[in-house]
N, CA, C and O atoms as CSV, one atom per row, in Angstrom:
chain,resi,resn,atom,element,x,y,z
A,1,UNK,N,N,81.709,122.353,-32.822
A,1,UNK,CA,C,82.160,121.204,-33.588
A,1,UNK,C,C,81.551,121.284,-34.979
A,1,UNK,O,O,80.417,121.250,-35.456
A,2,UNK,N,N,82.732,121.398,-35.396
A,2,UNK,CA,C,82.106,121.219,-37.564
A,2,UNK,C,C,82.100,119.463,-37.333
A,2,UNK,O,O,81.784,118.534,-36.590
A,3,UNK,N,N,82.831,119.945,-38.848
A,3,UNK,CA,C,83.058,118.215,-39.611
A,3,UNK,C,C,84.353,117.769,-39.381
A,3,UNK,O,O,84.544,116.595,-39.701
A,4,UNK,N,N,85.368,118.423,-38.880
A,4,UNK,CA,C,86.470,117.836,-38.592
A,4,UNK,C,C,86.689,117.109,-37.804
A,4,UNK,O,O,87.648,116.383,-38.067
A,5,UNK,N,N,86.060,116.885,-36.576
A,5,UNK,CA,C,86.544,115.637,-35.773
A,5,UNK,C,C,85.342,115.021,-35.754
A,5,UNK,O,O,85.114,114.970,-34.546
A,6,UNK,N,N,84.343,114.475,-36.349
A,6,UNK,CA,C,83.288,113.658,-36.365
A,6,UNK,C,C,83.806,112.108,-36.287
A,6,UNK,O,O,83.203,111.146,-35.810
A,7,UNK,N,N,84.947,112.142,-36.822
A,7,UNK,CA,C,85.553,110.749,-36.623
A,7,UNK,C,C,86.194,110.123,-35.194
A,7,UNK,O,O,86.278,108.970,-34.771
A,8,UNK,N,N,86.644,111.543,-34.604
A,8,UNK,CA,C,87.313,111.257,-33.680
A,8,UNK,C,C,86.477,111.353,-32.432
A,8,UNK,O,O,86.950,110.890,-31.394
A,9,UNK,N,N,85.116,111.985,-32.424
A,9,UNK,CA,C,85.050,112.194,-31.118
A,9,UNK,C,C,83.652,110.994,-31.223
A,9,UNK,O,O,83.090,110.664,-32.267
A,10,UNK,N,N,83.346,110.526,-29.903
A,10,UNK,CA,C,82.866,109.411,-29.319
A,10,UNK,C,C,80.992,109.768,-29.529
A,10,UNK,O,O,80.704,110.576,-28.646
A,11,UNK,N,N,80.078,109.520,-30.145
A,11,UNK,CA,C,79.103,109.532,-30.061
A,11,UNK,C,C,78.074,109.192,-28.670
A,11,UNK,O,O,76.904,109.521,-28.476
A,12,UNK,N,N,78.925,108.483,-27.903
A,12,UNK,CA,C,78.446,107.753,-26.533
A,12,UNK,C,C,78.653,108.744,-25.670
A,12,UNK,O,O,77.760,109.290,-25.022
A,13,UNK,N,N,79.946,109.042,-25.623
A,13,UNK,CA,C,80.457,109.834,-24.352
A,13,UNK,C,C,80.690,111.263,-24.295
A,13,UNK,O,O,80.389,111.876,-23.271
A,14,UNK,N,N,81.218,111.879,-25.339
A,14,UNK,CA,C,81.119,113.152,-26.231
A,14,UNK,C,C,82.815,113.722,-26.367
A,14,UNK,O,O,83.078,114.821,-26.855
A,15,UNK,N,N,83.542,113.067,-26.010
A,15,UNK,CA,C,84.733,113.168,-26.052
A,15,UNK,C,C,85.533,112.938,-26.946
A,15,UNK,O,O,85.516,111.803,-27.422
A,16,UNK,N,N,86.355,113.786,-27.396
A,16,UNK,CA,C,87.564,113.353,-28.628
A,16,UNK,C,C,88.537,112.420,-27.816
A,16,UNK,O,O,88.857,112.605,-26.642
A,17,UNK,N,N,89.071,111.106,-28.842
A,17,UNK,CA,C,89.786,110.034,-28.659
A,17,UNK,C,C,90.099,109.904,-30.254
A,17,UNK,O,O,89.494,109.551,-31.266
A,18,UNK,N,N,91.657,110.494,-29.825
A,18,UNK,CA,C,92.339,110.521,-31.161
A,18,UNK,C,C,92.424,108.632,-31.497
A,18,UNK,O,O,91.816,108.313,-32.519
A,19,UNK,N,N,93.000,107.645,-30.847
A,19,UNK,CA,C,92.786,106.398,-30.937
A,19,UNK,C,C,91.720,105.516,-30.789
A,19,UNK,O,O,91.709,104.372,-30.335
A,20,UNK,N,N,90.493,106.468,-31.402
A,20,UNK,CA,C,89.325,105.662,-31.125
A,20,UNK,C,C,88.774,104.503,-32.291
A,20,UNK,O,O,87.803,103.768,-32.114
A,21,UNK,N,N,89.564,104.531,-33.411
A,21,UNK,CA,C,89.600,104.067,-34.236
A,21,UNK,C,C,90.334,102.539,-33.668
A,21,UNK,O,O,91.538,102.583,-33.417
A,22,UNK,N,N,89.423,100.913,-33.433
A,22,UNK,CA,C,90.489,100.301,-33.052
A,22,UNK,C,C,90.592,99.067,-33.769
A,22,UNK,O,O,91.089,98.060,-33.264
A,23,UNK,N,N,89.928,99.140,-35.467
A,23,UNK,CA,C,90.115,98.241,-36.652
A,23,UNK,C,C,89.196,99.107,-37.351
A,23,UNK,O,O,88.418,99.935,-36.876
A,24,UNK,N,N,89.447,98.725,-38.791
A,24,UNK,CA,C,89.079,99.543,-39.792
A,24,UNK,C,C,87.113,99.319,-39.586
A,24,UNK,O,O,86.489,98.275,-39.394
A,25,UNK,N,N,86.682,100.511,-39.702
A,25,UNK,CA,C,85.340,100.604,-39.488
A,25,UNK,C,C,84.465,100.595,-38.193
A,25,UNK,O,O,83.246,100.630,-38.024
A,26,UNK,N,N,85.624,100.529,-37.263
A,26,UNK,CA,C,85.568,100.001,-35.496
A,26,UNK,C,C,85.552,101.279,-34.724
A,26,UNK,O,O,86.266,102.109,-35.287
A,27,UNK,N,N,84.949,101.769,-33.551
A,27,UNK,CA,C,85.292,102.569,-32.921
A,27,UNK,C,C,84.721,102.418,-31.731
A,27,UNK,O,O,83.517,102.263,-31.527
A,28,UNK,N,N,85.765,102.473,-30.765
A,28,UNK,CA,C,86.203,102.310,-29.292
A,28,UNK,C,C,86.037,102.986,-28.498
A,28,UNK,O,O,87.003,103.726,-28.317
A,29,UNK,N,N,85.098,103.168,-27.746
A,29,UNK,CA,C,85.117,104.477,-26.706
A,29,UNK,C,C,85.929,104.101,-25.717
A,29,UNK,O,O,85.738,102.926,-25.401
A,30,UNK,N,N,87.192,104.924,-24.789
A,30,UNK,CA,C,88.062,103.825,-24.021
A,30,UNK,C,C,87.605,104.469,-22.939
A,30,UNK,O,O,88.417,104.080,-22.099
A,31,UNK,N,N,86.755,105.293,-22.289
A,31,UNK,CA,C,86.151,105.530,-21.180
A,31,UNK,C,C,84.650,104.693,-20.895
A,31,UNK,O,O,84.487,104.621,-19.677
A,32,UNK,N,N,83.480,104.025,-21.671
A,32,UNK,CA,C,82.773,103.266,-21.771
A,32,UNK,C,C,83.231,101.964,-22.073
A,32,UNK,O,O,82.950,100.974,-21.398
A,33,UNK,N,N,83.939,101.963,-23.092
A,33,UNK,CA,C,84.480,100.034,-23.638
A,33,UNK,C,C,83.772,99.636,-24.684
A,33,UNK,O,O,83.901,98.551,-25.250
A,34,UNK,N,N,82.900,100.623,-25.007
A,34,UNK,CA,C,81.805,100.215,-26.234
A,34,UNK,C,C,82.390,100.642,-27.313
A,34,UNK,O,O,83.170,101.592,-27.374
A,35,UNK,N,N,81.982,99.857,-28.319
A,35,UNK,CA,C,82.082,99.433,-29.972
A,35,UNK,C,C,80.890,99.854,-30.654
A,35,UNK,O,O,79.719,99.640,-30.340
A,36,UNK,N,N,81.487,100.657,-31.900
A,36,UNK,CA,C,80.270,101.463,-32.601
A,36,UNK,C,C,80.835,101.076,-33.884
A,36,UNK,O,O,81.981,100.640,-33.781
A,37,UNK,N,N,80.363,101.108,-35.057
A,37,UNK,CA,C,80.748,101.450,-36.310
A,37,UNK,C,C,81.025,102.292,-36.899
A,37,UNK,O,O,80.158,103.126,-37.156
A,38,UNK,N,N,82.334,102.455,-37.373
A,38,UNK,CA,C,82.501,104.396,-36.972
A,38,UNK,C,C,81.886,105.283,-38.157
A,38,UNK,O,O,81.637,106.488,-38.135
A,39,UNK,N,N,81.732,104.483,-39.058
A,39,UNK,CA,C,80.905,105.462,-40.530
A,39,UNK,C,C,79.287,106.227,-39.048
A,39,UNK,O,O,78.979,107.401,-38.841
A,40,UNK,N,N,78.794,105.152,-38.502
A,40,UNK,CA,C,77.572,105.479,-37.793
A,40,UNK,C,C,78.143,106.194,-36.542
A,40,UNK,O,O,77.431,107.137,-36.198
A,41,UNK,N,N,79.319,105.981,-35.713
A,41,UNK,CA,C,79.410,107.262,-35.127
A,41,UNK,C,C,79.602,109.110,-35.586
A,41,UNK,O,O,79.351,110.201,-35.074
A,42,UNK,N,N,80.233,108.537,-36.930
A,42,UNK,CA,C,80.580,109.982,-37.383
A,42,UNK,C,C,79.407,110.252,-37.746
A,42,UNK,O,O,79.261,111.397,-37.318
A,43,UNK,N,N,78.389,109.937,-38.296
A,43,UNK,CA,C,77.105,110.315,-38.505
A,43,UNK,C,C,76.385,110.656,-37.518
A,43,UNK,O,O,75.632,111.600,-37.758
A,44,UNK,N,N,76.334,110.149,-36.300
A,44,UNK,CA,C,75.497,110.130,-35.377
A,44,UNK,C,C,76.411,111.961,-34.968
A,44,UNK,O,O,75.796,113.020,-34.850
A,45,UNK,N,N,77.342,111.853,-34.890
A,45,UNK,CA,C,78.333,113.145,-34.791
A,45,UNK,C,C,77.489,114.340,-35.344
A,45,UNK,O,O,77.170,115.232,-34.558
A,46,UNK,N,N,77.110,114.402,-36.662
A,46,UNK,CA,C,77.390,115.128,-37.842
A,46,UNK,C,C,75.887,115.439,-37.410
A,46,UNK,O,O,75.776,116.665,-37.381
A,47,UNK,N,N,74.909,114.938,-37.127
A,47,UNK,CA,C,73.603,114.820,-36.860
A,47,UNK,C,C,73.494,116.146,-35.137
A,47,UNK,O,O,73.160,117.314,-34.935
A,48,UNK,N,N,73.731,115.609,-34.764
A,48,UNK,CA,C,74.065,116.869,-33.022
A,48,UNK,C,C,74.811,117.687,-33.777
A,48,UNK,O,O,75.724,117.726,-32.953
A,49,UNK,N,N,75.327,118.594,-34.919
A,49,UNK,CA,C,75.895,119.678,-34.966
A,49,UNK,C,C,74.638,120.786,-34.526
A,49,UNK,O,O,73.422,120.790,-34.721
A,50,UNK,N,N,75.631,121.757,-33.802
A,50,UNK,CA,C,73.906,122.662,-33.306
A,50,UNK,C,C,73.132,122.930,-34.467
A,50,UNK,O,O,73.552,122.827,-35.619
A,51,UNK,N,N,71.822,123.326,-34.080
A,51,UNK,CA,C,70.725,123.929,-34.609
A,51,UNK,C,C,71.182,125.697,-34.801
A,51,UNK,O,O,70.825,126.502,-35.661
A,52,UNK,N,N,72.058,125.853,-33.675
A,52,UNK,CA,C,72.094,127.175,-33.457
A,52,UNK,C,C,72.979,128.032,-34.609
A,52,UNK,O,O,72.852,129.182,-35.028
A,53,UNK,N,N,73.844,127.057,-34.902
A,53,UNK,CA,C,74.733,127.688,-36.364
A,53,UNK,C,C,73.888,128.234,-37.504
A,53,UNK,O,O,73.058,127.491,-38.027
A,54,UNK,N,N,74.057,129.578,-37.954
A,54,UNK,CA,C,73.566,129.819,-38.860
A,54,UNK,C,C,74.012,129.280,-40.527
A,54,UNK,O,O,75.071,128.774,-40.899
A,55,UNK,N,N,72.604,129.654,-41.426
A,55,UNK,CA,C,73.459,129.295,-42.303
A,55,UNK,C,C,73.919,127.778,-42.660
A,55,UNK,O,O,74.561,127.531,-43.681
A,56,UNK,N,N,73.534,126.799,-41.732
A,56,UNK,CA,C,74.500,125.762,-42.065
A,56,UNK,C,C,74.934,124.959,-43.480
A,56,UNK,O,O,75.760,124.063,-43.655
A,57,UNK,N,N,74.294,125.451,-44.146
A,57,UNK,CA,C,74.577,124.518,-45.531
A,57,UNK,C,C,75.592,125.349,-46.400
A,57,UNK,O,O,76.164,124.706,-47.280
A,58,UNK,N,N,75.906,126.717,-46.280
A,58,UNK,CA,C,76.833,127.112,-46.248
A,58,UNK,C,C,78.868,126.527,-45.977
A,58,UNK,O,O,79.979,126.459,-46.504
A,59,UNK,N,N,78.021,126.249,-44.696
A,59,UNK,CA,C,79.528,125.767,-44.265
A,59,UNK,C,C,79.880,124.149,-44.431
A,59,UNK,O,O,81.039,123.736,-44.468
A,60,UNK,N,N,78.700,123.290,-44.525
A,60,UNK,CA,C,78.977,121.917,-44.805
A,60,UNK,C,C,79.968,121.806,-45.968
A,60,UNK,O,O,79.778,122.311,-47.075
A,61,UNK,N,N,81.228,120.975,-45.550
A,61,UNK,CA,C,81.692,120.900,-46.615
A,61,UNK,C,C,80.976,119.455,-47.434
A,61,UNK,O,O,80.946,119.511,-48.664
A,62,UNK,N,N,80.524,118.439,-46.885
A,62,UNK,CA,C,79.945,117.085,-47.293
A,62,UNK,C,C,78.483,117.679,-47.586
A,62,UNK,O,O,77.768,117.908,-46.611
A,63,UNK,N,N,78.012,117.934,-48.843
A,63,UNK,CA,C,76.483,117.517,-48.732
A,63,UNK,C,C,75.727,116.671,-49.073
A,63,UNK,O,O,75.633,116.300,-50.243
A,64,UNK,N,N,74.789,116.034,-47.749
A,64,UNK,CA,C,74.126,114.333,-47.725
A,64,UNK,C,C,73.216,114.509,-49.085
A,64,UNK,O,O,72.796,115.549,-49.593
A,65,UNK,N,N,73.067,113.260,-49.465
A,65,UNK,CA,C,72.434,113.270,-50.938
A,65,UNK,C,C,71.505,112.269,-50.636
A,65,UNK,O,O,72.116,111.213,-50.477
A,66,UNK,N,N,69.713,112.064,-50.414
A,66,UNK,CA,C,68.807,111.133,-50.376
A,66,UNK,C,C,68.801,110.495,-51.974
A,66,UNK,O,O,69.084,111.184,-52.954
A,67,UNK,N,N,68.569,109.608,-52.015
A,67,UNK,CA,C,68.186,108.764,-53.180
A,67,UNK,C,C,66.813,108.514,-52.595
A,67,UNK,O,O,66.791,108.136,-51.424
A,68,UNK,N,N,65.680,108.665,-53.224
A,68,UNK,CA,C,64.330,108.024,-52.853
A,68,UNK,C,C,63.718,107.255,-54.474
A,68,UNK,O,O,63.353,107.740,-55.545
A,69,UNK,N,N,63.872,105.645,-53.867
A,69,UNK,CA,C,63.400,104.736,-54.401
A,69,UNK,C,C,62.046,103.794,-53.913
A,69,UNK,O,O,61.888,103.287,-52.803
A,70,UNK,N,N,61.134,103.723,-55.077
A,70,UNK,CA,C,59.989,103.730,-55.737
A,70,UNK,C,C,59.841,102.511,-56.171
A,70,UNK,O,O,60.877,101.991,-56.585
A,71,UNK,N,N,58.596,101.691,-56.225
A,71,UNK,CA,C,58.473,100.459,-56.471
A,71,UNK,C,C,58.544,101.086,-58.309
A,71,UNK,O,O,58.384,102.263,-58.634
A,72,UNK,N,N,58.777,100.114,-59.112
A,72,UNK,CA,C,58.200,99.905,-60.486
A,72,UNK,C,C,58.924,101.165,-61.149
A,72,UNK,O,O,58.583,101.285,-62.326
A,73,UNK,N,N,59.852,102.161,-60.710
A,73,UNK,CA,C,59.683,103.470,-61.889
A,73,UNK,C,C,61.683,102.878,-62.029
A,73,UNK,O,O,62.599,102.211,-61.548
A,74,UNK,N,N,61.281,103.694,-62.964
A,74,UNK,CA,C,62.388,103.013,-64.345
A,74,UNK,C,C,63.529,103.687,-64.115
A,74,UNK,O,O,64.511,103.503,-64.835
């Protein structure tokens, strides 16, 4: 699993569910019944890609960007 179905497949259960989407930002696992937020399932997704892939920053097409904020600096 890349980045292509991070949306679709279920963080709970591990299964792709093309209709797991079931309101905007909503996601449905229909074998559990549970409700996730799907920006945080696809993340939670994107996070379990193996260790074992080489290379990986290579192939990411998204790369995560930290902002680290600091009391007082300008």
């Amino acid at each position: 699993m890349y980045e292509e179905n991070t949306s679709k497949m279920c963080s709970l259960c591990g299964e792709i569910h093309e209709n797991g989407r079931i309101k905007r930002g909503l996601f449905k696992c229909p074998h559990t019944g549970k409700v996730i937020n799907a920006d945080l399932n696809g993340a939670i997704n994107i996070l379990h890609i193996p260790e074992s892939v080489e290379d990986k920053g290579k192939w990411l097409e998204a790369q995560p960007v930290v902002y680290r904020w600091t009391n007082g600096a300008g």
